[in-house]
C-alpha positions as CSV (number, residue, x, y, z in Angstrom):
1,X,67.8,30.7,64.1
2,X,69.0,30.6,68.2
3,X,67.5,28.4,70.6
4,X,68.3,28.4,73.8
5,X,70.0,25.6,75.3
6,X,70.5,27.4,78.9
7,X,68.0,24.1,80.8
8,X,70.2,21.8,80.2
9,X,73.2,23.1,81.8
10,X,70.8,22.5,84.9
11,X,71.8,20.0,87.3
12,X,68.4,18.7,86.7
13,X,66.8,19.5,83.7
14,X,63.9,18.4,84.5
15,X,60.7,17.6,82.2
16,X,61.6,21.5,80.7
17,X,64.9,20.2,79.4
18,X,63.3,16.7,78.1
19,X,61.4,19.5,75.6
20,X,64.3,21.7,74.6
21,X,66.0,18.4,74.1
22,X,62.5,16.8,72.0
23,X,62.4,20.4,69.8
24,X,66.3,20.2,68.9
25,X,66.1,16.8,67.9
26,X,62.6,17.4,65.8
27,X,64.3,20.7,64.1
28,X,66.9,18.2,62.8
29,X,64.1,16.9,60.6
30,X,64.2,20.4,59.1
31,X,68.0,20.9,58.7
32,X,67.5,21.9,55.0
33,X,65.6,24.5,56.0
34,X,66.6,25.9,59.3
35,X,70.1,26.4,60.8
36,X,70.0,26.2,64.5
37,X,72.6,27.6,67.2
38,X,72.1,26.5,70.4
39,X,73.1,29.4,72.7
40,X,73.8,29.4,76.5
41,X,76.1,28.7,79.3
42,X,78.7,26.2,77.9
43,X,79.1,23.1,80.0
44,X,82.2,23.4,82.1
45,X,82.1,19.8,84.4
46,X,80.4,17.3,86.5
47,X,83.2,18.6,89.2
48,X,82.3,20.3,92.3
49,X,83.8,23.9,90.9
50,X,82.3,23.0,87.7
51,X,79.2,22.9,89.4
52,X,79.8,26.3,90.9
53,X,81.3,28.1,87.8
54,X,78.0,26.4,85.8
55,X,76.1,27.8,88.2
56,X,78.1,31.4,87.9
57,X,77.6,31.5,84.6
58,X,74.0,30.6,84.2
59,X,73.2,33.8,86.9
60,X,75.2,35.9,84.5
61,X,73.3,34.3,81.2
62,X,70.0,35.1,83.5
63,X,71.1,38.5,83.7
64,X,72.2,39.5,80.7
65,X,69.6,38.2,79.0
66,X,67.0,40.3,80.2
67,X,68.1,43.0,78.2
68,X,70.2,41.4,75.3
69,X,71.0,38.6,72.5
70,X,74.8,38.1,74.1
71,X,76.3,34.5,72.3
72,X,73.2,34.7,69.8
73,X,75.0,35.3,65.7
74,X,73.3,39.0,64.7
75,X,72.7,36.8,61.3
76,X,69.2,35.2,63.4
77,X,66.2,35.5,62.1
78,X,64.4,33.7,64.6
79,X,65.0,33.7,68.2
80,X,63.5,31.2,70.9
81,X,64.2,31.1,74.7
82,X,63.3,27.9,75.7
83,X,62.3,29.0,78.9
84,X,61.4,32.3,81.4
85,X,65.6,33.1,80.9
86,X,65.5,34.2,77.8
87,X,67.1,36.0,75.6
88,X,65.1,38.9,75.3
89,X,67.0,41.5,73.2
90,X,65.8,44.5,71.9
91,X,63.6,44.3,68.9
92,X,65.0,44.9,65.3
93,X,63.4,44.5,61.8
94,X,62.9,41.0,60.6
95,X,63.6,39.1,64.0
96,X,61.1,37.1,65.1
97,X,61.1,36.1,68.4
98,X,59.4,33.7,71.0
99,X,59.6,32.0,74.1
100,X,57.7,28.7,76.0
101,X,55.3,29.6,78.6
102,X,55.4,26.1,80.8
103,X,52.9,26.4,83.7
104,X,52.2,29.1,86.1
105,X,53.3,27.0,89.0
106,X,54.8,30.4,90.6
107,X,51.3,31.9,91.1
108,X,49.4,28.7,91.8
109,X,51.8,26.6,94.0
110,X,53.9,29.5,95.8
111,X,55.0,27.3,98.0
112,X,56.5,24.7,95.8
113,X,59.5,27.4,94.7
114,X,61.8,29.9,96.4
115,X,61.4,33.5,96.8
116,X,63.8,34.4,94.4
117,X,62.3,31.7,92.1
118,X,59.0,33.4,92.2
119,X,60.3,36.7,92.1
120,X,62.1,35.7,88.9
121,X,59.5,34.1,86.7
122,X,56.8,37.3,88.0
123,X,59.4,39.9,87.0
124,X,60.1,37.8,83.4
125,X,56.8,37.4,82.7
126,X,55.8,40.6,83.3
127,X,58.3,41.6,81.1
128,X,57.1,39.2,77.9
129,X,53.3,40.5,78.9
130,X,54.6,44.2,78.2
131,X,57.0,43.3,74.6
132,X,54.3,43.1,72.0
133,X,57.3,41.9,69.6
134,X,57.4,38.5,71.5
135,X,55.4,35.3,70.2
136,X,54.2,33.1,73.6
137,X,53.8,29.2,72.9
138,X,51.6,27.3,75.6
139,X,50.8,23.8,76.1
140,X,47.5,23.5,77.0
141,X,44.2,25.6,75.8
142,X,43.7,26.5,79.5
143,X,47.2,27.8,79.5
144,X,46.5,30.0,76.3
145,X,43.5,31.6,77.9
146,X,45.2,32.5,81.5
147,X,47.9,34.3,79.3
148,X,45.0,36.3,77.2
149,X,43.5,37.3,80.4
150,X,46.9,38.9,81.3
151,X,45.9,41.4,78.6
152,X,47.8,39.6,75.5
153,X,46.9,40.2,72.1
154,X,45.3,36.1,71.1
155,X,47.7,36.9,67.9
156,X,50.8,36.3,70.1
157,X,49.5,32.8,71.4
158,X,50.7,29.6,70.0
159,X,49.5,26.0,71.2
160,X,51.8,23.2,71.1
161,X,52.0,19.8,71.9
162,X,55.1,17.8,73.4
163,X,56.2,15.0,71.9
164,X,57.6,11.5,73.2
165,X,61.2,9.9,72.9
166,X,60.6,6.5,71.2
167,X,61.5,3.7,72.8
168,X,64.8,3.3,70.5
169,X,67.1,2.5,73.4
170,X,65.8,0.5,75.5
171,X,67.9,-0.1,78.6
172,X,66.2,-3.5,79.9
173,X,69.1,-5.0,81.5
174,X,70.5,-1.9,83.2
175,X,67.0,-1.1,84.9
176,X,66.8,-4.9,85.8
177,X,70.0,-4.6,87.9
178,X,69.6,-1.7,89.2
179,X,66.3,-2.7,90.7
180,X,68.1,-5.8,91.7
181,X,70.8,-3.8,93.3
182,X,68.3,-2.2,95.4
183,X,66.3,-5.7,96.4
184,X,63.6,-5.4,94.0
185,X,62.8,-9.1,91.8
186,X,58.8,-8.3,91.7
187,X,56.5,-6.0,90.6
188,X,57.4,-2.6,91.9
189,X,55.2,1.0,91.7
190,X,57.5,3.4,90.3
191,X,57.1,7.3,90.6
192,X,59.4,9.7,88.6
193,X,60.4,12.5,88.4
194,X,62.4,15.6,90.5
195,X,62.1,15.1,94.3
196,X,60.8,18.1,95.3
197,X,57.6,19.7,97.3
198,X,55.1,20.3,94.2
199,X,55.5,16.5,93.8
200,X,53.3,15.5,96.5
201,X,55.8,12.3,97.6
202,X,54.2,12.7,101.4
203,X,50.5,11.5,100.4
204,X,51.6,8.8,97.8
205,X,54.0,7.2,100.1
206,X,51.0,7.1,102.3
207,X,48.6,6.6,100.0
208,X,50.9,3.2,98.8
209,X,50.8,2.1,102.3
210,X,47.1,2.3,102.2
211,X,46.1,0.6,99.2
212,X,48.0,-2.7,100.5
213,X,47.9,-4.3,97.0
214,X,50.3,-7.2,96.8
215,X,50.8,-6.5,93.2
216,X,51.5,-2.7,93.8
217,X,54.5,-3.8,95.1
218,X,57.1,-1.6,96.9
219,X,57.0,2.3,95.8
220,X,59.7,3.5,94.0
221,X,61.4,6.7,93.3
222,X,63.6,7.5,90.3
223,X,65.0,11.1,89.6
224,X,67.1,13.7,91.0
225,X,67.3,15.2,94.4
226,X,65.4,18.3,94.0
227,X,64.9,21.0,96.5
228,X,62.8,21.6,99.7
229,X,64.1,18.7,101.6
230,X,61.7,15.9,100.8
231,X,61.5,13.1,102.7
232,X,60.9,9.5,101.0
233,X,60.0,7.8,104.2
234,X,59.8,4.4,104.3
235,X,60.5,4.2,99.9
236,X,63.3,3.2,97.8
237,X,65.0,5.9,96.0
238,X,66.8,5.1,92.7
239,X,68.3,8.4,92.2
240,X,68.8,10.1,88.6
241,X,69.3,7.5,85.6
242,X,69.7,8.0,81.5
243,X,67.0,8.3,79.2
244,X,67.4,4.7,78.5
245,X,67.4,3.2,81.7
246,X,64.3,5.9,82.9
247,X,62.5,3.7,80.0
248,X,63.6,0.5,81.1
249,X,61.9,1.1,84.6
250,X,58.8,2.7,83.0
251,X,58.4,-0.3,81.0
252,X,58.7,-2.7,84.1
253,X,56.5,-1.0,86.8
254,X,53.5,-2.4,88.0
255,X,51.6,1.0,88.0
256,X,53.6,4.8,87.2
257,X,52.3,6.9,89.6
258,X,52.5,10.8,89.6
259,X,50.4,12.5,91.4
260,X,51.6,16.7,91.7
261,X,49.7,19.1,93.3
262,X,50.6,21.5,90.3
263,X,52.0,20.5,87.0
264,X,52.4,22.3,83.4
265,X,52.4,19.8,81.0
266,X,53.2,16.2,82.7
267,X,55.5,13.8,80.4
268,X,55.9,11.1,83.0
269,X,52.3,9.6,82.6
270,X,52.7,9.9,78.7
271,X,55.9,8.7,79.0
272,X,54.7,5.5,80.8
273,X,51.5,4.7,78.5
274,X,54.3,5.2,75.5
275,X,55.9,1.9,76.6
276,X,52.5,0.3,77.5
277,X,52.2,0.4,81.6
278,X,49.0,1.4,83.7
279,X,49.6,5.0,85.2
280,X,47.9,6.9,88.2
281,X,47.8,10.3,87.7
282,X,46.5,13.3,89.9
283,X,43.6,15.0,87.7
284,X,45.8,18.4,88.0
285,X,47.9,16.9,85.3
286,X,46.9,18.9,81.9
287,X,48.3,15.7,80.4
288,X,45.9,13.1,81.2
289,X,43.0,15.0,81.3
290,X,40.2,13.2,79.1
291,X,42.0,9.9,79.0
292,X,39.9,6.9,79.3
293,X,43.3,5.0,79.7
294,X,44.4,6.6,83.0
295,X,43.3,6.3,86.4
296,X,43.1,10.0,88.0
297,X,42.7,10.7,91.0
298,X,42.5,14.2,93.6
299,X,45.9,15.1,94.8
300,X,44.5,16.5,98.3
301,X,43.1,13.0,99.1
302,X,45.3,9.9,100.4
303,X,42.1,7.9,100.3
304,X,41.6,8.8,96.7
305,X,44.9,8.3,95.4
306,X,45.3,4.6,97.3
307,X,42.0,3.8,95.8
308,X,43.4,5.0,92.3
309,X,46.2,2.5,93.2
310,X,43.9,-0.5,93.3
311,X,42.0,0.9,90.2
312,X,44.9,0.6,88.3
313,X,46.6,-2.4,89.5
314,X,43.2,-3.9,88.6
315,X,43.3,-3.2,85.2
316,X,44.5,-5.7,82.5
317,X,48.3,-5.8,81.3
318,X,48.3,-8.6,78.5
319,X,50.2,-7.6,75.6
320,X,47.0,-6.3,73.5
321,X,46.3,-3.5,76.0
322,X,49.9,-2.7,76.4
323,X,49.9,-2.0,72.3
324,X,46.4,0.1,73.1
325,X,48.6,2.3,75.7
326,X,51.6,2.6,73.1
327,X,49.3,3.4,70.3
328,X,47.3,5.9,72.3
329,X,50.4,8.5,72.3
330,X,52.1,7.3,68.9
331,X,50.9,10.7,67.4
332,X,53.1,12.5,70.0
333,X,56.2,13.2,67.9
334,X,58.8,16.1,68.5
335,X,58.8,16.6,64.4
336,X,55.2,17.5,64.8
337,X,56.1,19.6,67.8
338,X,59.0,21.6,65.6
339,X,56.3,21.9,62.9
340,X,53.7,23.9,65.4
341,X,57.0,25.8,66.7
342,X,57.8,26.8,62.7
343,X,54.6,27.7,62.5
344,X,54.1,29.8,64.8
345,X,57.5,31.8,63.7
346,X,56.2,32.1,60.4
């Protein structure tokens, strides 16, 4: 079988490539049984012409894979683009092939992408809606029903749920200098994540300033630049760290706040309960919806969110809640997440 690996040639990968990177490593689990190729753009460099020739060829992958299977082995039997990309060859007897349906962010936050961004994922889309031979996976219920209103056969719908890294390495020492490095000894509210528009950054760095909680400490941003031009006024930005050191942070925080006006899925939260720490979360977040265990507040509202902030700052932290938090997403696994995959190719 081909996946597609084209995400995480991305200069930010984002929470998409954290899943293409969670369903490689749960197909592992079923090496006996599957043989994956990961097919896309190779990696060139972390250069500056790197960067451009990456970015060259990803256009070209884009294009080409509208209309064909180019670097997929014609021995496939399954074919999965990861995301809106693709490939999306022609059909043939005895392929089966899929692709991930993330969010409709395009239609429901315009503004939060480019032109050409929305023109892209309308024009792709379109294209999957009109291939009866392709097999849609979703990740929430409300997801699977906005793509069956489109006029798509339920058959072709599959459900999934992400899965969670666990907390194997654990970068505590890195993520203590690094907040060190940057002035912070106390308890700090960290929010990750790409900096970019659909985020919301403006109304939680006001919302922080609001809630005045001691405890709260300073806000703090952790992920890549994104684009739109955000600006963390007045906050500490940490930039883009490893997996490890991401964890390290999560673990440490106060409070994980993430509070987007639009969002697919939403790791981060999940990603913070998995190593135990209270999380604010806007209630557009499919993730967190239904969870006693997060606070969740309107996005719109800077009153709301700051008094989510002191909800959640409120709560307790002793070790036996932290173990509640960890042992509320300990079902979250990317084997079972391969497992829904193989069974919807099946």
């Amino acid at each position: 079988m081909a996946i597609s690996v084209d995400q995480l040639r991305r200069p930010q990968p984002g929470g998409i490539g954290t899943y293409v990177r969670g369903l490689l490593t749960g197909m592992q689990e079923h090496h006996g049984e599957w043989h994956v190729q990961e097919v896309g753009p190779p990696a060139i460099g972390t250069s500056r012409w790197g960067t451009v020739a990456e970015k060259l060829r990803g256009r070209y992958y884009a294009e080409r894979w509208a209309t064909s299977d180019v670097g997929v082995s014609a021995l496939a039997t399954v074919i999965h683009a990861t995301t809106f990309t693709g490939p999306f060859g022609s059909p043939r007897p005895g392929l089966v092939r899929s692709v991930t349906l993330h969010d409709f962010v395009w239609r429901d936050q315009p503004e939060s992408t480019t032109a050409r961004g929305r023109e892209f994922h309308e024009s792709r889309f379109q294209l999957i809606r009109q291939r009866d031979d392709i097999r849609i996976f979703v990740t929430t219920p409300a997801t699977a029903e906005r793509v069956a209103a489109e006029g798509i056969d339920p058959s072709r719908i599959f459900e999934i749920t992400l899965g969670l890294d666990r907390a194997r390495e654990f970068s505590g020492d890195a993520a203590s200098r690094l907040l060190a490095a940057h002035g912070i000894t106390g308890p700090f509210t960290l929010c990750p994540g790409t900096i970019e528009p659909r985020k919301n950054l403006p109304r939680l760095i006001e919302a922080h300033r609001a809630a005045r909680h001691r405890e709260l400490g300073p806000l703090v941003f952790v992920g890549p630049q994104g684009w739109g031009g955000v600006t963390l006024e007045g906050a500490i930005s940490l930039g883009p760290v490893d997996r490890g050191v991401l964890t390290g942070l999560l673990a440490r925080a106060a409070v994980v706040a993430y509070v987007p006006l639009a969002e697919g899925w939403g790791l981060p939260p999940l990603e913070a309960l998995n190593v135990g720490t209270r999380v604010v979360a806007s209630s557009t977040v499919p993730s967190v919806q239904g969870r006693s265990d997060v606070v969740t507040v309107e996005a719109l509202s800077v009153e709301n969110i700051a008094e989510g902030l002191q909800r959640a700052i409120a709560l307790p932290d002793d070790e036996a809640t932290r173990s509640n938090r960890r042992s509320s997403v300990a079902s979250l696994t990317w084997s079972s997440m391969a497992e829904q995959h193989i069974a919807g190719w099946q």
